[in-house]
Residue, then its C-alpha position, 0 to 999 in steps of 0.5 A: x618788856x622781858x620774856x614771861x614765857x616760862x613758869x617758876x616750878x621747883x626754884x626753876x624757870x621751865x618751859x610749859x610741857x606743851x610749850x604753850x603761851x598768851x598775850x598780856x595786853x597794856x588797856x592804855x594802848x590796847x597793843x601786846x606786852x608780853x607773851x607769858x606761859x599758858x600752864x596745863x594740867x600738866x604744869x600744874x601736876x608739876x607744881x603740885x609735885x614740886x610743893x608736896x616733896x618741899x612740904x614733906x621732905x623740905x627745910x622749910x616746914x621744919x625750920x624755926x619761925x625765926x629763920x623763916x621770918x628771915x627769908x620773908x624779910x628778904x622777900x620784902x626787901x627784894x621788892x622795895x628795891x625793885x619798886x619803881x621797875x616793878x610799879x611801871x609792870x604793874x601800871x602797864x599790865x593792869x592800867x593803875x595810875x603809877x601812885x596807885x602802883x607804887x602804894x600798892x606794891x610798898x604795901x606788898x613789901x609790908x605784908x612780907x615784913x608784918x608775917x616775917x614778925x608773926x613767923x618769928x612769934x610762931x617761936x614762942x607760941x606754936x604749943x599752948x598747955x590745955x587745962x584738963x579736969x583729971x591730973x593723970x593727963x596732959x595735953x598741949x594744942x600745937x599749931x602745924x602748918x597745913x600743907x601744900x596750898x593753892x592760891x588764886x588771886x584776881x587781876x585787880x592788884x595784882x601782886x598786892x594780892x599775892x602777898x596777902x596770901x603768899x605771905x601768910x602761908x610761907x610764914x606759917x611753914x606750908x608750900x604754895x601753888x600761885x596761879x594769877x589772872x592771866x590778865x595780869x600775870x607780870x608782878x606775880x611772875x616776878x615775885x618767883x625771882x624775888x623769892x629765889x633771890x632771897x634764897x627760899x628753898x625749892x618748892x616751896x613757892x611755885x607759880x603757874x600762869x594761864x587761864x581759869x579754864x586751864x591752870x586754875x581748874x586743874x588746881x582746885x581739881x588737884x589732890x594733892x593741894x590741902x588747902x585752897x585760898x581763892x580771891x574773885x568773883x561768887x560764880x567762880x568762888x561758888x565752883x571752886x567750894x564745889x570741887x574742894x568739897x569732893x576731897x574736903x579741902x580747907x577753903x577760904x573765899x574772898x568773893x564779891x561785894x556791893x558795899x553801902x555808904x550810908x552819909x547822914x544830914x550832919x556829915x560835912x559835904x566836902x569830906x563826904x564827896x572826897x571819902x565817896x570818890x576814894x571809895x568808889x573810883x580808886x583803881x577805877x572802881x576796880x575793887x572788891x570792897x568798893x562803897x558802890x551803893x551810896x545812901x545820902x540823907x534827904x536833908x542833904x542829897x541834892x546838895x551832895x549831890x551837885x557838888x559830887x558831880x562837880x568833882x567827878x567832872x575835874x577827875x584827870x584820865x589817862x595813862x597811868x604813867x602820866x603825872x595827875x591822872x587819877x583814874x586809869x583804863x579799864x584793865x581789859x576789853x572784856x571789862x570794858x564792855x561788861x560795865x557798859x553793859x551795865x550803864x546801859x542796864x541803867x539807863x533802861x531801869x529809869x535810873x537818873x545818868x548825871x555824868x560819864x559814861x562816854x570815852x574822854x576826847x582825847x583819848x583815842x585807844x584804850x578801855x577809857x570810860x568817864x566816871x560815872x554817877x547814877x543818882x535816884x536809883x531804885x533799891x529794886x534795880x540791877x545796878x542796885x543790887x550787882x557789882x559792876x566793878x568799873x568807876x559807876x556810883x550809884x545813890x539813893x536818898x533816905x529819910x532816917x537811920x532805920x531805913x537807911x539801915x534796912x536798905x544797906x543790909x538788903x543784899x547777897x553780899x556783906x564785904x564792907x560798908x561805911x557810914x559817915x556822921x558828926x555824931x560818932x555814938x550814931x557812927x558806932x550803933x550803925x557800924x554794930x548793926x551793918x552786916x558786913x565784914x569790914x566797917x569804915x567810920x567817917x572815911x571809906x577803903x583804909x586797909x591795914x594788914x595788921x586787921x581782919x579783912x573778908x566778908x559775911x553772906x556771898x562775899x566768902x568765908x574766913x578772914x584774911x590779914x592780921x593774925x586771922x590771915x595766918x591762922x588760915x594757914x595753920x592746922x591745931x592738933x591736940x596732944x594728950x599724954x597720960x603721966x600716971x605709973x598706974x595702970x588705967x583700970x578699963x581692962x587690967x585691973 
């Protein structure tokens, strides 16, 4: 592995000012891959610095939508070309299977090349005419950037999740402070020499790794960040709107969630069991939007049921750099024991254990757990009602669509939820009627840039992707202008 132990800062590599730095730590092999720069408050001072004087002084706000539309492509392709070298960093920082990586990252490189074409159309529609009732005025609505923004982004995909955010808000003109997980901090550092590669002016990106407590603190904390972006768990999302709103920040969370399933009597098993195994042990269930709650219909629950449980037992673990394996260690130690915890939750709340669990024999280092699938759960317990995020299903039987409905809208968090049925009026009615942000029909987890993803109640506010995405970035102001040789009469008659 290379050296992460500076920070990117004003289109430079520097030093931590007090030189800290911490371990990255491969969950396969439980051993050191990296020593990565520890920012302060200090470094981040700096980064904030460095942003505001490209923001108020720099090319990049002032530039056309099409020159920036330019670098970001070259961003992209800096990516693409990086693909295998960088999915191998990502695989060993965060423990994915290697397709998993490789999707991930190509999906990175599309985001820079989707907002390069939404940077370009700025062009032609960053002014607007405003029709107004009295023709001695006129007034236009111009979209501005919003300034200096600061982005923190979780551990679970790691430099997807920095070009959802780093993409939208260098296509709209603003400046950016990126600080990532510390567990998984390697892709976002080299996202720093990508974009200088492409020749994107000093300042104007600027990424400061280290921890929460540190880096990430100092950065919602700061006055001179305008806008704050926060990708991550309710408890830290609910801190960071606290300390934004002393200054008024604009803030968009993307928080939690504890998406339903709902799988109706018609629905064809096989595809069933194939769309509630994507939904739940993708990036071994490492994923906020995961359909961790799954309501089968009684008609078909025990039959689903064996034939889930048949199938979660073939599921290849492993390293992720190991051709097959489809489910990958828990990222971190610490994860590790908070969805043990949880198992064992279960247990002690009378839900029913059907498989996983335990660590797979052959593995003897790592955070390696069985998949897991807990049936009979109780709409009352914890593992019901909290997320886990770690490969641990839970399900229930329903009678009908009322009770399925009500049971999968009871909850805190409203991020996505999918229903599955051969009959699509039904898929429709249910879709309008479920509270959540993003509904999936007939499949679970299929994230397109180009649609709006984000949550209703505790998942977070504001929508990111699409052109809701970059309008996160964007402030609109109201220009009015009076047109008339005659004065207007309030004083000077």
């Amino acid at each position: 592995m290379k050296s992460y132990d500076q920070l990117f800062i004003n289109g430079r590599w520097v030093s931590p000012v007090k030189g800290g730095t911490f371990e990255t730590i491969d969950p396969c092999t439980e051993r050191v891959i990296a020593s990565v720069a520890a920012a302060t408050a200090e470094d981040v001072d700096l980064a904030v610095k460095a942003a505001r004087e490209a923001f108020d002084h720099g090319p990049w706000p002032r530039m056309s939508g099409a020159e920036r539309g330019a670098v970001l492509r070259k961003i992209a392709s800096g990516i693409r070309a990086r693909l295998p070298e960088l999915a191998e960093v990502e695989v060993r920082d965060n423990g994915k299977p290697l397709p998993e990586a490789l999707w991930d990252l190509g999906d990175a490189a599309g985001c820079f090349e989707f907002y390069a074409g939404l940077a370009e159309e700025l062009d032609g529609k960053a002014e607007n005419a405003v029709a107004l009732p009295d023709d001695r005025f006129s007034s236009i609505a111009r979209k501005e950037p919003v300034g200096v923004a600061g982005a923190i982004i979780p551990w679970n995909f790691p430099m997807l999740m920095a070009a959802w955010k780093v993409a939208p808000a260098l296509a709209a003109g603003c400046t950016m402070v990126l600080k990532p997980s510390e567990l998984t901090p390697l892709t976002a550092l080299e996202l720093g020499n990508i974009a200088a590669a492409a020749e994107l002016p000093a300042g104007v990106l600027n990424i400061v790794t280290g921890f929460g407590t540190d880096a990430g603190a100092a950065l919602s904390e700061h006055p001179g960040i305008d806008k704050l972006a926060f990708t991550g768990s309710v408890p830290t999302g609910s801190k960071i709107m606290q300390t934004a709103a002393r200054d008024i920040k604009n803030v968009s969370l993307e928080l939690g969630g504890k998406s339903p399933f709902i799988v109706f009597d018609d629905s064809d098993i096989e595809a069933a069991v194939e769309w509630i195994m994507f939904g739940i042990f993708w990036n071994q269930g490492q994923v906020c939007s995961a359909t961790s709650r799954v309501l089968v219909q009684r008609g078909i629950y025990e039959r689903l049921l064996e034939r889930l449980t048949d199938e979660v037992r073939k599921i290849r673990i492993g390293s992720g750099l190991e051709d097959g394996v489809l489910l990958g260690p828990i990222v971190s130690r610490g994860q590790y024991d908070k969805v043990q915890e949880a198992l064992a939750r279960g247990k002690l709340e009378g839900a029913r254990l059907v498989t996983g669990g335990g660590r797979p024999a052959h593995l003897k280092t790592g955070y390696f757990m069985e998949p897991v699938v807990f049936a009979d759960v109780a709409e009352t317990s914890w593992i019901w009602r909290e997320e886990i995020f770690g490969p641990v299903v839970c399900i229930r039987p329903f009678e009908d669509e009322a009770q399925a409905l009500r049971s999968a809208n009871d909850s805190r968090f409203g991020l996505a939820a999918a229903v599955m049925s051969k009959d699509l009026e039904r898929c429709d009615r249910v879709a309008r009627a479920l509270r959540a942000g993003i509904v999936w029909i007939n499949c679970s987890q299929p994230t397109f840039t180009e649609a709006p993803w984000g949550g209703y109640k505790q998942s977070g506010i504001g929508r990111e992707l699409g052109e809701w995405g970059l309008n996160n970035y964007l402030e609109t102001k109201q220009i009015t202008r009076y047109d008339s040789d005659k004065p207007w009469g309030w004083y000077i008659k």
